[in-house]
N, C-alpha and C positions, 0 to 999 in steps of 0.2 A: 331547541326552542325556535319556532321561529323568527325571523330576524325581522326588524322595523327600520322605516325610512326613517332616515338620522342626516348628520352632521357628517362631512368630510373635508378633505382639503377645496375639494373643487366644488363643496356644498349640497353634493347629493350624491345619496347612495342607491342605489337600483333595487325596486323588493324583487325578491327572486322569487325563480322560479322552484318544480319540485327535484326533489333526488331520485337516482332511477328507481323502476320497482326492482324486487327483488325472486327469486328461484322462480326463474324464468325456466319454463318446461313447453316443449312443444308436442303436438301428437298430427297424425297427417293421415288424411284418407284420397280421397281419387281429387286430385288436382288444386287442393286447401290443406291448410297447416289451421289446427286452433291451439292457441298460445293462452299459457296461462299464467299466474304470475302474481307476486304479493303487492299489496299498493305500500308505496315509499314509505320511508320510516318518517323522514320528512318533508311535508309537503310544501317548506316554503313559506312567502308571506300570503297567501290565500290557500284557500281550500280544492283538492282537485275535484277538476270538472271532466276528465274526460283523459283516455288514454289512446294511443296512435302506434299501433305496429305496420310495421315493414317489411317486408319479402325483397330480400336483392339476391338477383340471380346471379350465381358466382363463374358464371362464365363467359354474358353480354352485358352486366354490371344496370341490368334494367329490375326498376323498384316498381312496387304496387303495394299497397297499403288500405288500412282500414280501421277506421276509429270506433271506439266502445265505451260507455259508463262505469265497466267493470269487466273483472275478468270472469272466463276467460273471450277471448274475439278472435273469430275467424279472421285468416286474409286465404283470397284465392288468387294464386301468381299463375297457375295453372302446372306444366312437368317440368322439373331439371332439377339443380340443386342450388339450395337458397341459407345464405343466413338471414337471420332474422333478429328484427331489434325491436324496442317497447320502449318507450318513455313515456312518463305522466306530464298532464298538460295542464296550469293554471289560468288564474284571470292575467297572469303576467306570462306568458306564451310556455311554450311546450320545455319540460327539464332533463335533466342529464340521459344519458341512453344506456339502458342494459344490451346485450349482443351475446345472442345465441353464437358463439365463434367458430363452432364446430364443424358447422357448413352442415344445414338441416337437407335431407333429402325430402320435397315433396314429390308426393309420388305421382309415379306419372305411370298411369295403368286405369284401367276401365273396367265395367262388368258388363258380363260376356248376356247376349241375350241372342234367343233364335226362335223360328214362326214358321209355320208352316205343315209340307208333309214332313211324317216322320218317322217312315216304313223304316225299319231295320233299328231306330234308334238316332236317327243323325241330326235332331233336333240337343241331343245330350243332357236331356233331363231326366232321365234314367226313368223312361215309360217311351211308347211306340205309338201314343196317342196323338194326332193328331191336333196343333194349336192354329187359331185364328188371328191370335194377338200375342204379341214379343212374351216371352215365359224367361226370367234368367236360370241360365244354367248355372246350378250352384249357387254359394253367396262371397266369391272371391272378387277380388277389386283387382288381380294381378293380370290383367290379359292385355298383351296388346297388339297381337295380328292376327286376323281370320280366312281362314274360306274354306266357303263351302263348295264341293263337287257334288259331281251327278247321286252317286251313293253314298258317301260318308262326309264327314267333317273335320276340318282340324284349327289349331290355334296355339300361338305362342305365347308365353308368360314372357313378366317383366326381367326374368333370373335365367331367360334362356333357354326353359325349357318348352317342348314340345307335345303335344295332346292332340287326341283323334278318337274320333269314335263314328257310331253306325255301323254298314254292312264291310263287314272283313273279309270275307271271301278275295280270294288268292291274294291273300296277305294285305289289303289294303291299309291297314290299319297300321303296318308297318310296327306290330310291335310282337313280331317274331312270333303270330298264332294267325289264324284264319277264322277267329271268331267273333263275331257282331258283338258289337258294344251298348250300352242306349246311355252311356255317360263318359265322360273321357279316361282315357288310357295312356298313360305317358309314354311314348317312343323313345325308348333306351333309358338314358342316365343322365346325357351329354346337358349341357348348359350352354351353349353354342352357338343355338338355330337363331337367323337373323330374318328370315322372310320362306312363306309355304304355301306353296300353288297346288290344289287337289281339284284332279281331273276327271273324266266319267268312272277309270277303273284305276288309276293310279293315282302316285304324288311326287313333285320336285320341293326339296328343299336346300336353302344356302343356307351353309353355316357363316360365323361373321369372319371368318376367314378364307371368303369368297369360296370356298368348295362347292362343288353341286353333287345332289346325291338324290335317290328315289327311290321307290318300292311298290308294289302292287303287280298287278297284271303285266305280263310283256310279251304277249301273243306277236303283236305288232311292232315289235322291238322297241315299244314308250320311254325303256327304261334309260336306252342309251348306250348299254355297257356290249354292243355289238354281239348279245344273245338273245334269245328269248323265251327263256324260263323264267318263270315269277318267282317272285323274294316278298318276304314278310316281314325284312328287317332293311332298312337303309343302305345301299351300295353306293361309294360315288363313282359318277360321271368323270371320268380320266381323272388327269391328277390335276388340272389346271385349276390355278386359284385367281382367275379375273370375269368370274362371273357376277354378274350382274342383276339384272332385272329377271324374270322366271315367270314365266305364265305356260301349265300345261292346261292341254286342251283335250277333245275327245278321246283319242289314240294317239295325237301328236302333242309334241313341244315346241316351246319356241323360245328362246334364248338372248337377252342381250349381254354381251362382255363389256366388262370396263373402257375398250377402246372403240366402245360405239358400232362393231360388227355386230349381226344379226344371225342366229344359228338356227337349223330347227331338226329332226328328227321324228320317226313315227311311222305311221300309217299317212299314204300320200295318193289314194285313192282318187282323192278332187283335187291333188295338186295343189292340199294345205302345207307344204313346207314350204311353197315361194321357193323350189329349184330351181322350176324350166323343164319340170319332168311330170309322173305320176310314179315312179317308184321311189316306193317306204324304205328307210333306211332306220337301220338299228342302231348307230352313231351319229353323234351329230356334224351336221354338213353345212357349211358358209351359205347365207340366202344374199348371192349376187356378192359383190364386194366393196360395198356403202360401208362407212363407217361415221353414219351422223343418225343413227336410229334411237330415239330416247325412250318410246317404252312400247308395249306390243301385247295383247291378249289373244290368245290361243283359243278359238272358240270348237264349236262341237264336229265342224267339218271344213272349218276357214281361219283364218285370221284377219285382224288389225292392226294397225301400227303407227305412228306418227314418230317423223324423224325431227332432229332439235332445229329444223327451218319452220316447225309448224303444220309442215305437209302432213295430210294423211294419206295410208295404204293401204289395201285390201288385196288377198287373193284367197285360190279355194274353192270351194261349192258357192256357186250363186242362186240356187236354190231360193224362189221366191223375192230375187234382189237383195238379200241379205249381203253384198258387196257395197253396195251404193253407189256402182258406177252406171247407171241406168241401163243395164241390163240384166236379162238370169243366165248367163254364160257364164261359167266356171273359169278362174286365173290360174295359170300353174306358177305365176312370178308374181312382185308386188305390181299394180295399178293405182295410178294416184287418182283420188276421187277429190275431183272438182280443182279448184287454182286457189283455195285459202291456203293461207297461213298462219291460222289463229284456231287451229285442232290441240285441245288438252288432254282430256282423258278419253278410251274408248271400252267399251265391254263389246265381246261378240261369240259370246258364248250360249245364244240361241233361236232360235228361228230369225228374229228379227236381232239385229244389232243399234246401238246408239255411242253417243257422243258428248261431251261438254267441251264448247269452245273457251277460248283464252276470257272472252264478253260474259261467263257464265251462263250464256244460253243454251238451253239442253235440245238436240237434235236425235232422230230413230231414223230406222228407214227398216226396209222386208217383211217380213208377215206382220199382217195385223189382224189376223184373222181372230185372235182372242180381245182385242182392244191393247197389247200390247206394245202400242208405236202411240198411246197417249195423245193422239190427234182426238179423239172423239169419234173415229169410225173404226169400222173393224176393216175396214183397206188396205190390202197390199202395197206397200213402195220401191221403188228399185232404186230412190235416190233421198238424200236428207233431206227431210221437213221437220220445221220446227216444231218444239211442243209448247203449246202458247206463246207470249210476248215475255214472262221473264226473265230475270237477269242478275238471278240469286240460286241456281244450281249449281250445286258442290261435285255429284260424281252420281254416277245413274252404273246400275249395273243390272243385267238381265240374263237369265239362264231358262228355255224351256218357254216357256210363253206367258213367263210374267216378267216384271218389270218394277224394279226399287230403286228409290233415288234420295238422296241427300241433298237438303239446301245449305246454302251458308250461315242461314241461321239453327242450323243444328238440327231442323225439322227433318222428319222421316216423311217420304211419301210411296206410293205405290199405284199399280195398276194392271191392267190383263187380266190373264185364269186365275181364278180366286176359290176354282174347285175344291181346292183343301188349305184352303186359309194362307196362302204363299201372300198375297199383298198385304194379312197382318194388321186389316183393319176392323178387327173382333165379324166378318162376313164371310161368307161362302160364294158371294155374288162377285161377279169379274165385272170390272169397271173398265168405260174405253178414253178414261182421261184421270189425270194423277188425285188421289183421296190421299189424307193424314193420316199416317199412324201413329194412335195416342196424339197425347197433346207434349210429350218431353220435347226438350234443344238442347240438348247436349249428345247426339249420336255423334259420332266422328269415323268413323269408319263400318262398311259392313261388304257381305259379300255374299251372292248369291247361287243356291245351287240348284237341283233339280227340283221346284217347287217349295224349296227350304228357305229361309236366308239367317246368315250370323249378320250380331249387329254389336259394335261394340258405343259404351255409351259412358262417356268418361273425358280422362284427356290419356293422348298417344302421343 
Protein backbone atom coordinates (compact mmCIF):
# COMPACT_ATOMS: atom_id res chain seq x y z
CA UNK A 1 0.00 0.00 0.00
CA UNK A 2 1.22 3.05 -0.50
CA UNK A 3 2.64 4.94 2.21
CA UNK A 4 1.51 8.73 3.45
CA UNK A 5 3.07 11.75 4.89
CA UNK A 6 2.65 11.18 8.71
CA UNK A 7 4.10 11.77 12.02
CA UNK A 8 7.71 11.03 13.21
CA UNK A 9 10.11 11.81 15.75
CA UNK A 10 11.63 14.63 13.85
CA UNK A 11 7.91 15.41 12.42
CA UNK A 12 8.09 14.27 8.84
CA UNK A 13 8.27 11.40 6.94
CA UNK A 14 9.52 11.66 3.13
CA UNK A 15 6.71 10.15 0.39
CA UNK A 16 8.73 7.88 -1.36
CA UNK A 17 9.69 7.08 -4.17
CA UNK A 18 9.00 3.76 -6.61
CA UNK A 19 10.48 0.06 -6.14
CA UNK A 20 12.45 -1.20 -8.88
CA UNK A 21 10.77 -2.70 -11.92
CA UNK A 22 10.94 -5.96 -12.25
CA UNK A 23 12.37 -9.07 -15.11
CA UNK A 24 14.50 -6.83 -16.52
CA UNK A 25 15.45 -8.59 -20.03
CA UNK A 26 17.79 -7.04 -22.50
CA UNK A 27 18.10 -7.65 -26.45
CA UNK A 28 20.91 -5.79 -28.52
CA UNK A 29 21.33 -5.05 -32.04
CA UNK A 30 24.25 -2.75 -33.88
CA UNK A 31 25.45 -0.31 -31.21
CA UNK A 32 21.85 -0.15 -28.68
CA UNK A 33 20.47 -2.48 -26.14
CA UNK A 34 16.39 -2.15 -25.76
CA UNK A 35 15.43 -3.19 -22.23
CA UNK A 36 12.38 -4.33 -21.16
CA UNK A 37 10.86 -4.78 -17.89
CA UNK A 38 7.74 -4.99 -15.48
CA UNK A 39 6.57 -1.60 -13.90
CA UNK A 40 7.08 -1.94 -9.98
CA UNK A 41 4.74 -3.70 -7.88
CA UNK A 42 5.08 -0.60 -5.96
CA UNK A 43 4.92 2.69 -7.05
CA UNK A 44 5.34 4.56 -3.98
CA UNK A 45 3.38 7.68 -2.83
CA UNK A 46 2.64 8.91 -6.44
CA UNK A 47 1.93 7.36 -9.56
CA UNK A 48 4.82 6.60 -12.16
CA UNK A 49 5.72 9.12 -14.56
CA UNK A 50 8.47 7.89 -16.50
CA UNK A 51 11.28 5.42 -16.35
CA UNK A 52 15.46 6.00 -16.89
CA UNK A 53 17.85 3.25 -17.98
CA UNK A 54 21.53 3.19 -17.97
CA UNK A 55 24.21 1.74 -20.04
CA UNK A 56 27.74 1.53 -17.93
CA UNK A 57 30.50 0.43 -19.72
CA UNK A 58 32.34 -2.09 -17.60
CA UNK A 59 35.55 -1.34 -18.53
CA UNK A 60 35.92 2.90 -18.66
CA UNK A 61 32.83 2.99 -16.02
CA UNK A 62 31.38 5.71 -18.73
CA UNK A 63 27.23 5.82 -18.43
CA UNK A 64 24.67 6.89 -21.14
CA UNK A 65 21.15 6.62 -20.53
CA UNK A 66 17.59 7.25 -21.83
CA UNK A 67 14.22 7.81 -20.37
CA UNK A 68 10.70 6.32 -21.54
CA UNK A 69 6.80 6.29 -20.45
CA UNK A 70 7.04 2.64 -20.77
CA UNK A 71 8.58 -0.29 -21.61
CA UNK A 72 10.40 -1.35 -23.50
CA UNK A 73 13.45 1.83 -24.21
CA UNK A 74 16.22 1.97 -26.18
CA UNK A 75 19.71 3.30 -24.75
CA UNK A 76 22.50 3.55 -27.39
CA UNK A 77 26.17 3.43 -25.47
CA UNK A 78 27.46 2.51 -28.77
CA UNK A 79 30.26 -1.22 -28.77
CA UNK A 80 31.84 -2.81 -25.56
CA UNK A 81 30.30 -4.43 -22.66
CA UNK A 82 27.74 -2.79 -20.42
CA UNK A 83 25.58 -3.50 -17.57
CA UNK A 84 22.73 -2.10 -17.44
CA UNK A 85 20.19 -0.74 -14.92
CA UNK A 86 16.25 0.74 -14.84
CA UNK A 87 14.58 2.31 -12.24
CA UNK A 88 11.01 3.98 -12.12
CA UNK A 89 10.75 7.61 -11.57
CA UNK A 90 7.91 9.51 -9.51
CA UNK A 91 6.56 13.03 -8.66
CA UNK A 92 9.02 12.29 -5.68
CA UNK A 93 12.31 11.68 -7.76
CA UNK A 94 13.70 8.49 -9.50
CA UNK A 95 13.25 4.80 -7.13
CA UNK A 96 15.28 1.89 -6.14
CA UNK A 97 17.45 0.29 -9.32
CA UNK A 98 17.04 -3.12 -10.95
CA UNK A 99 20.75 -4.25 -12.53
CA UNK A 100 21.21 -6.24 -15.30
CA UNK A 101 24.48 -7.78 -13.30
CA UNK A 102 25.60 -10.12 -15.80
CA UNK A 103 27.53 -7.52 -17.79
CA UNK A 104 25.19 -7.29 -21.05
CA UNK A 105 27.27 -7.27 -24.32
CA UNK A 106 26.20 -4.53 -26.63
CA UNK A 107 27.23 -5.35 -29.87
CA UNK A 108 29.66 -3.84 -31.48
CA UNK A 109 29.51 -4.90 -35.37
CA UNK A 110 27.96 -3.14 -38.42
CA UNK A 111 26.15 -4.14 -41.71
CA UNK A 112 28.34 -4.85 -44.46
CA UNK A 113 27.31 -2.78 -47.65
CA UNK A 114 29.17 -2.48 -51.10
CA UNK A 115 28.54 -0.26 -54.73
CA UNK A 116 29.97 -0.31 -57.49
CA UNK A 117 31.53 -2.61 -60.33
CA UNK A 118 30.89 -6.00 -59.68
CA UNK A 119 32.59 -8.17 -62.41
CA UNK A 120 33.33 -11.60 -60.97
CA UNK A 121 31.06 -11.09 -57.95
CA UNK A 122 33.11 -8.75 -55.63
CA UNK A 123 30.38 -6.49 -54.65
CA UNK A 124 28.96 -10.14 -52.58
CA UNK A 125 25.58 -9.98 -53.24
CA UNK A 126 25.37 -12.95 -54.85
CA UNK A 127 24.58 -11.40 -58.59
CA UNK A 128 27.61 -9.77 -61.08
CA UNK A 129 25.29 -6.91 -61.60
CA UNK A 130 26.48 -3.87 -61.40
CA UNK A 131 25.16 -1.17 -58.34
CA UNK A 132 24.94 2.53 -58.38
CA UNK A 133 24.07 2.84 -54.76
CA UNK A 134 25.33 1.01 -51.48
CA UNK A 135 23.20 -2.75 -51.71
CA UNK A 136 23.92 -4.70 -48.20
CA UNK A 137 25.38 -7.77 -48.56
CA UNK A 138 23.29 -10.21 -46.69
CA UNK A 139 21.32 -9.10 -43.59
CA UNK A 140 24.05 -9.80 -40.91
CA UNK A 141 24.90 -6.90 -38.26
CA UNK A 142 28.41 -9.04 -37.32
CA UNK A 143 31.07 -7.35 -39.44
CA UNK A 144 33.51 -5.38 -38.53
CA UNK A 145 36.68 -5.06 -40.98
CA UNK A 146 36.64 -4.55 -44.84
CA UNK A 147 38.53 -4.23 -48.01
CA UNK A 148 38.26 -4.06 -50.97
CA UNK A 149 41.17 -5.05 -53.87
CA UNK A 150 41.65 -4.70 -57.25
CA UNK A 151 39.56 -8.23 -58.03
CA UNK A 152 37.86 -9.57 -54.83
CA UNK A 153 36.85 -8.67 -51.51
CA UNK A 154 37.06 -9.47 -48.03
CA UNK A 155 35.85 -8.97 -44.35
CA UNK A 156 36.07 -9.85 -40.77
CA UNK A 157 33.22 -10.85 -38.39
CA UNK A 158 32.83 -9.87 -34.87
CA UNK A 159 33.66 -13.86 -33.64
CA UNK A 160 36.88 -13.77 -35.85
CA UNK A 161 36.09 -15.07 -38.59
CA UNK A 162 37.21 -14.27 -42.07
CA UNK A 163 35.08 -13.92 -45.52
CA UNK A 164 36.03 -13.20 -49.33
CA UNK A 165 34.61 -13.38 -52.28
CA UNK A 166 34.62 -12.31 -56.21
CA UNK A 167 37.37 -13.39 -58.66
CA UNK A 168 39.35 -16.57 -57.33
CA UNK A 169 41.71 -17.25 -59.75
CA UNK A 170 45.09 -18.37 -58.45
CA UNK A 171 43.58 -18.96 -55.32
CA UNK A 172 42.56 -15.47 -54.12
CA UNK A 173 39.87 -16.25 -52.32
CA UNK A 174 42.17 -18.14 -50.13
CA UNK A 175 39.69 -20.75 -49.40
CA UNK A 176 41.63 -23.62 -50.90
CA UNK A 177 39.74 -23.56 -54.62
CA UNK A 178 40.19 -21.03 -57.45
CA UNK A 179 36.72 -20.40 -57.94
CA UNK A 180 34.79 -16.92 -58.13
CA UNK A 181 32.43 -16.31 -55.50
CA UNK A 182 29.50 -13.48 -56.03
CA UNK A 183 28.89 -13.82 -52.06
CA UNK A 184 31.31 -14.65 -49.30
CA UNK A 185 33.04 -17.64 -48.52
CA UNK A 186 34.73 -18.20 -45.27
CA UNK A 187 38.56 -18.83 -45.19
CA UNK A 188 39.32 -21.82 -43.12
CA UNK A 189 37.63 -22.31 -39.58
CA UNK A 190 40.02 -20.14 -37.56
CA UNK A 191 38.42 -17.46 -35.23
CA UNK A 192 41.43 -15.42 -35.07
CA UNK A 193 41.76 -12.85 -37.90
CA UNK A 194 42.29 -9.44 -36.36
CA UNK A 195 42.93 -7.08 -39.48
CA UNK A 196 42.86 -7.98 -43.95
CA UNK A 197 44.50 -5.99 -46.56
CA UNK A 198 43.37 -7.42 -50.21
CA UNK A 199 45.51 -6.39 -53.01
CA UNK A 200 45.23 -6.40 -56.97
CA UNK A 201 45.95 -10.41 -56.99
CA UNK A 202 46.58 -11.32 -53.50
CA UNK A 203 45.87 -10.92 -49.60
CA UNK A 204 47.69 -10.13 -46.05
CA UNK A 205 46.14 -11.09 -43.05
CA UNK A 206 47.03 -10.70 -38.97
CA UNK A 207 45.72 -12.95 -36.81
CA UNK A 208 45.30 -11.49 -33.09
CA UNK A 209 48.35 -13.07 -32.37
CA UNK A 210 50.31 -10.74 -34.27
CA UNK A 211 51.14 -13.65 -37.21
CA UNK A 212 51.19 -12.58 -40.70
CA UNK A 213 49.94 -14.87 -43.28
CA UNK A 214 48.59 -14.48 -47.14
CA UNK A 215 47.50 -16.26 -50.23
CA UNK A 216 46.77 -15.60 -53.82
CA UNK A 217 49.03 -15.01 -56.63
CA UNK A 218 53.09 -14.99 -56.08
CA UNK A 219 54.39 -14.55 -59.50
CA UNK A 220 56.24 -11.61 -57.93
CA UNK A 221 57.01 -13.10 -54.69
CA UNK A 222 53.77 -10.91 -52.86
CA UNK A 223 53.40 -13.77 -50.73
CA UNK A 224 56.55 -13.31 -48.70
CA UNK A 225 57.41 -16.96 -47.93
CA UNK A 226 60.80 -16.58 -50.36
CA UNK A 227 58.71 -18.61 -53.38
CA UNK A 228 56.73 -17.99 -55.96
CA UNK A 229 54.01 -20.37 -56.41
CA UNK A 230 50.52 -19.34 -55.60
CA UNK A 231 48.40 -20.94 -52.66
CA UNK A 232 44.67 -20.80 -52.21
CA UNK A 233 44.78 -21.37 -48.61
CA UNK A 234 46.67 -18.91 -45.99
CA UNK A 235 50.51 -19.56 -45.46
CA UNK A 236 52.39 -17.29 -42.76
CA UNK A 237 54.99 -14.90 -43.29
CA UNK A 238 58.01 -16.55 -41.04
CA UNK A 239 57.19 -17.12 -37.69
CA UNK A 240 57.43 -13.78 -36.12
CA UNK A 241 54.53 -12.51 -34.02
CA UNK A 242 55.24 -8.52 -33.92
CA UNK A 243 53.45 -7.50 -36.73
CA UNK A 244 51.51 -4.86 -36.86
CA UNK A 245 49.82 -2.61 -39.36
CA UNK A 246 49.37 -4.50 -43.00
CA UNK A 247 48.62 -2.71 -46.26
CA UNK A 248 49.16 -4.92 -49.52
CA UNK A 249 49.47 -3.25 -52.51
CA UNK A 250 49.56 -3.96 -56.32
CA UNK A 251 52.35 -6.71 -56.36
CA UNK A 252 53.85 -5.46 -53.29
CA UNK A 253 53.59 -5.24 -49.35
CA UNK A 254 54.42 -3.21 -46.89
CA UNK A 255 54.48 -3.83 -43.29
CA UNK A 256 54.75 -2.08 -39.86
CA UNK A 257 55.94 -4.27 -36.70
CA UNK A 258 55.23 -3.54 -33.14
CA UNK A 259 58.60 -1.81 -32.75
CA UNK A 260 57.84 0.87 -35.26
CA UNK A 261 60.14 -0.72 -38.28
CA UNK A 262 58.82 -0.62 -41.67
CA UNK A 263 59.14 -3.78 -43.84
CA UNK A 264 58.12 -4.28 -47.46
CA UNK A 265 58.47 -7.04 -50.20
CA UNK A 266 57.12 -7.83 -53.75
CA UNK A 267 57.53 -6.60 -57.08
CA UNK A 268 60.08 -3.39 -57.04
CA UNK A 269 59.93 -2.32 -60.52
CA UNK A 270 59.45 1.60 -59.56
CA UNK A 271 61.20 1.12 -56.44
CA UNK A 272 57.65 0.68 -54.32
CA UNK A 273 59.62 -1.07 -51.35
CA UNK A 274 61.49 2.20 -50.32
CA UNK A 275 65.04 -0.07 -50.45
CA UNK A 276 67.23 2.10 -52.39
CA UNK A 277 66.95 -0.33 -55.06
CA UNK A 278 64.52 -1.60 -57.98
CA UNK A 279 64.82 -5.33 -57.20
CA UNK A 280 61.69 -7.41 -56.01
CA UNK A 281 62.13 -9.47 -53.20
CA UNK A 282 60.09 -12.51 -52.21
CA UNK A 283 60.90 -11.99 -48.33
CA UNK A 284 60.38 -9.19 -46.48
CA UNK A 285 63.32 -6.65 -46.23
CA UNK A 286 63.86 -3.58 -43.44
CA UNK A 287 62.84 -0.04 -45.55
CA UNK A 288 65.97 1.91 -44.10
CA UNK A 289 66.20 1.65 -40.28
CA UNK A 290 63.45 4.30 -38.68
CA UNK A 291 61.63 2.92 -36.16
CA UNK A 292 58.90 5.63 -35.58
CA UNK A 293 56.66 4.68 -38.74
CA UNK A 294 52.85 4.71 -37.54
CA UNK A 295 50.83 3.52 -40.33
CA UNK A 296 51.56 3.03 -44.35
CA UNK A 297 49.34 2.16 -47.46
CA UNK A 298 50.65 0.07 -50.19
CA UNK A 299 49.26 1.50 -53.36
CA UNK A 300 49.22 0.03 -57.04
CA UNK A 301 52.85 1.07 -57.86
CA UNK A 302 54.03 3.22 -54.76
CA UNK A 303 53.48 3.82 -51.32
CA UNK A 304 52.57 6.31 -48.29
CA UNK A 305 53.29 6.51 -44.98
CA UNK A 306 53.36 8.89 -42.10
CA UNK A 307 55.80 8.26 -39.16
CA UNK A 308 54.38 9.11 -35.28
CA UNK A 309 56.19 12.81 -35.80
CA UNK A 310 53.43 13.59 -38.12
CA UNK A 311 55.70 13.47 -41.18
CA UNK A 312 54.57 12.12 -44.40
CA UNK A 313 56.43 9.81 -46.98
CA UNK A 314 56.26 8.69 -50.32
CA UNK A 315 58.14 6.51 -52.73
CA UNK A 316 57.55 4.53 -56.00
CA UNK A 317 56.15 5.42 -59.35
CA UNK A 318 55.58 9.07 -59.58
CA UNK A 319 53.67 8.66 -62.38
CA UNK A 320 51.52 11.72 -63.00
CA UNK A 321 52.76 13.21 -59.38
CA UNK A 322 51.05 10.68 -57.56
CA UNK A 323 54.02 11.08 -54.85
CA UNK A 324 53.27 14.66 -53.90
CA UNK A 325 56.68 15.79 -53.77
CA UNK A 326 56.15 18.09 -56.98
CA UNK A 327 57.59 16.08 -59.15
CA UNK A 328 56.75 12.73 -61.79
CA UNK A 329 60.16 11.19 -60.74
CA UNK A 330 60.05 7.83 -59.35
CA UNK A 331 61.65 7.24 -55.42
CA UNK A 332 63.29 4.05 -54.80
CA UNK A 333 63.40 5.26 -50.72
CA UNK A 334 60.98 7.22 -48.65
CA UNK A 335 60.79 11.30 -49.46
CA UNK A 336 59.22 13.51 -47.02
CA UNK A 337 56.52 15.64 -48.76
CA UNK A 338 56.43 18.96 -47.56
CA UNK A 339 57.61 20.09 -43.55
CA UNK A 340 54.06 19.40 -41.74
CA UNK A 341 53.45 17.46 -38.99
CA UNK A 342 49.87 17.23 -38.78
CA UNK A 343 49.50 14.06 -41.54
CA UNK A 344 46.73 11.39 -40.42
CA UNK A 345 45.53 9.12 -42.59
CA UNK A 346 46.77 8.41 -46.29
CA UNK A 347 45.14 6.06 -49.16
CA UNK A 348 47.54 5.60 -52.38
CA UNK A 349 46.14 3.02 -54.00
CA UNK A 350 45.38 4.89 -57.35
CA UNK A 351 46.29 7.08 -59.98
CA UNK A 352 45.83 10.04 -57.77
CA UNK A 353 46.57 9.53 -53.91
CA UNK A 354 45.20 11.73 -50.78
CA UNK A 355 45.37 12.54 -47.22
CA UNK A 356 43.44 13.69 -44.07
CA UNK A 357 45.36 15.91 -41.80
CA UNK A 358 45.37 15.86 -37.65
CA UNK A 359 42.83 19.63 -38.67
CA UNK A 360 40.34 17.05 -40.56
CA UNK A 361 40.99 18.69 -43.72
CA UNK A 362 41.05 16.44 -46.64
CA UNK A 363 43.99 16.97 -49.17
CA UNK A 364 44.59 14.72 -53.03
CA UNK A 365 47.33 15.49 -55.22
CA UNK A 366 48.14 13.12 -59.11
CA UNK A 367 45.82 12.44 -61.69
CA UNK A 368 42.74 14.19 -61.90
CA UNK A 369 42.08 13.35 -65.04
CA UNK A 370 38.48 11.76 -64.02
CA UNK A 371 37.63 14.53 -61.33
CA UNK A 372 39.23 12.34 -58.92
CA UNK A 373 41.37 14.94 -56.73
CA UNK A 374 37.73 16.63 -55.93
CA UNK A 375 39.07 20.27 -56.65
CA UNK A 376 36.47 20.83 -59.26
CA UNK A 377 38.80 20.25 -62.23
CA UNK A 378 39.98 17.36 -63.93
CA UNK A 379 43.94 18.62 -63.35
CA UNK A 380 46.79 16.87 -62.74
CA UNK A 381 48.79 17.76 -59.34
CA UNK A 382 52.25 16.79 -58.43
CA UNK A 383 51.73 18.27 -54.96
CA UNK A 384 48.64 18.52 -52.08
CA UNK A 385 45.70 20.66 -52.61
CA UNK A 386 43.08 21.03 -50.54
CA UNK A 387 39.49 19.85 -51.21
CA UNK A 388 37.51 22.80 -50.28
CA UNK A 389 37.73 24.68 -46.90
CA UNK A 390 36.34 21.77 -44.53
CA UNK A 391 37.22 20.52 -41.38
CA UNK A 392 34.90 17.52 -40.68
CA UNK A 393 36.68 14.70 -42.94
CA UNK A 394 37.09 11.50 -41.24
CA UNK A 395 39.24 9.27 -43.79
CA UNK A 396 39.21 9.46 -47.84
CA UNK A 397 40.24 6.46 -49.58
CA UNK A 398 40.77 6.00 -53.33
CA UNK A 399 41.49 3.05 -55.68
CA UNK A 400 41.52 3.47 -59.74
CA UNK A 401 40.19 6.84 -60.30
CA UNK A 402 37.53 7.36 -57.98
CA UNK A 403 37.46 8.52 -54.76
CA UNK A 404 35.19 7.87 -51.34
CA UNK A 405 35.39 9.53 -48.19
CA UNK A 406 33.97 9.74 -44.77
CA UNK A 407 33.03 12.82 -42.63
CA UNK A 408 32.92 12.87 -38.94
CA UNK A 409 29.51 13.11 -38.92
CA UNK A 410 29.15 9.78 -40.33
CA UNK A 411 28.28 11.18 -43.87
CA UNK A 412 29.51 9.14 -47.03
CA UNK A 413 30.74 11.26 -49.93
CA UNK A 414 32.28 10.53 -53.15
CA UNK A 415 33.75 11.53 -56.57
CA UNK A 416 35.61 10.86 -59.93
CA UNK A 417 34.78 7.87 -62.59
CA UNK A 418 31.26 7.05 -61.78
CA UNK A 419 31.37 4.80 -65.18
CA UNK A 420 29.86 1.86 -63.09
CA UNK A 421 28.25 3.48 -60.18
CA UNK A 422 31.82 3.38 -57.92
CA UNK A 423 30.91 6.91 -56.26
CA UNK A 424 27.39 5.09 -55.18
CA UNK A 425 25.40 8.10 -55.61
CA UNK A 426 22.39 6.02 -57.46
CA UNK A 427 24.52 7.80 -61.15
CA UNK A 428 26.78 6.84 -63.78
CA UNK A 429 27.95 10.50 -64.22
CA UNK A 430 31.65 11.13 -62.75
CA UNK A 431 31.69 14.23 -60.54
CA UNK A 432 34.96 16.59 -60.18
CA UNK A 433 34.15 17.56 -56.59
CA UNK A 434 32.68 15.47 -53.60
CA UNK A 435 28.47 14.35 -53.89
CA UNK A 436 26.47 12.40 -50.74
CA UNK A 437 25.87 9.09 -50.77
CA UNK A 438 22.41 8.55 -49.48
CA UNK A 439 21.37 10.59 -46.78
CA UNK A 440 22.62 7.83 -43.69
CA UNK A 441 25.42 8.93 -40.65
CA UNK A 442 26.35 6.27 -39.33
CA UNK A 443 29.05 4.75 -41.89
CA UNK A 444 32.30 4.23 -39.90
CA UNK A 445 34.43 2.58 -41.91
CA UNK A 446 34.75 1.55 -45.54
CA UNK A 447 37.30 0.72 -48.22
CA UNK A 448 37.96 0.92 -51.57
CA UNK A 449 38.64 -1.18 -54.47
CA UNK A 450 38.93 -1.33 -58.26
CA UNK A 451 35.76 0.79 -59.00
CA UNK A 452 34.09 -1.21 -55.89
CA UNK A 453 33.83 0.03 -52.43
CA UNK A 454 32.93 -1.99 -48.92
CA UNK A 455 31.22 0.25 -46.57
CA UNK A 456 30.57 -0.82 -43.13
CA UNK A 457 27.58 1.09 -41.38
CA UNK A 458 27.23 0.53 -37.83
CA UNK A 459 29.48 0.76 -34.68
CA UNK A 460 33.34 -0.85 -34.82
Amino acid sequence: MPRRQGGSLSGFTPLSTPNAPTDLSVSTTIGSATVSFTAPSDTGDAAVTSYIVTAIDESTGASSGATGTASPITVSPGGGTFKIRAQAVNDWGPGRLTEFSTGNAIFSGAELYSWGWNSYGRLGDNTVVDKSSPVQVGALTTWTYVSAGYWSSAAIKTDGTLWMWGNGTNGKLGNGTVVNSSSPVQVGALTTWSIVSTGNNHTLARKTDNTLWAWGQNALGALGNGYTANTSSPIQVGALTTWSIISAGGNHNHVIKTDGTLWGWGYNGNGQLGTDSIISKSSPVQVGSDTDWATVDAGSAGSLAIKTTGTLYAWGSNSQGRLGDGTTVDKSSPVQIGALTNWQQVTARGGASGAVKTDNTLWMWGSGTSGELGDETTVTKSSPIQVGALTNWSRVEVMGSTTTAIKTDGTMWGWGNNGLGGIGDNTTVSKSSPVQVGALTNWVSHSSGQQHTLALLGVV
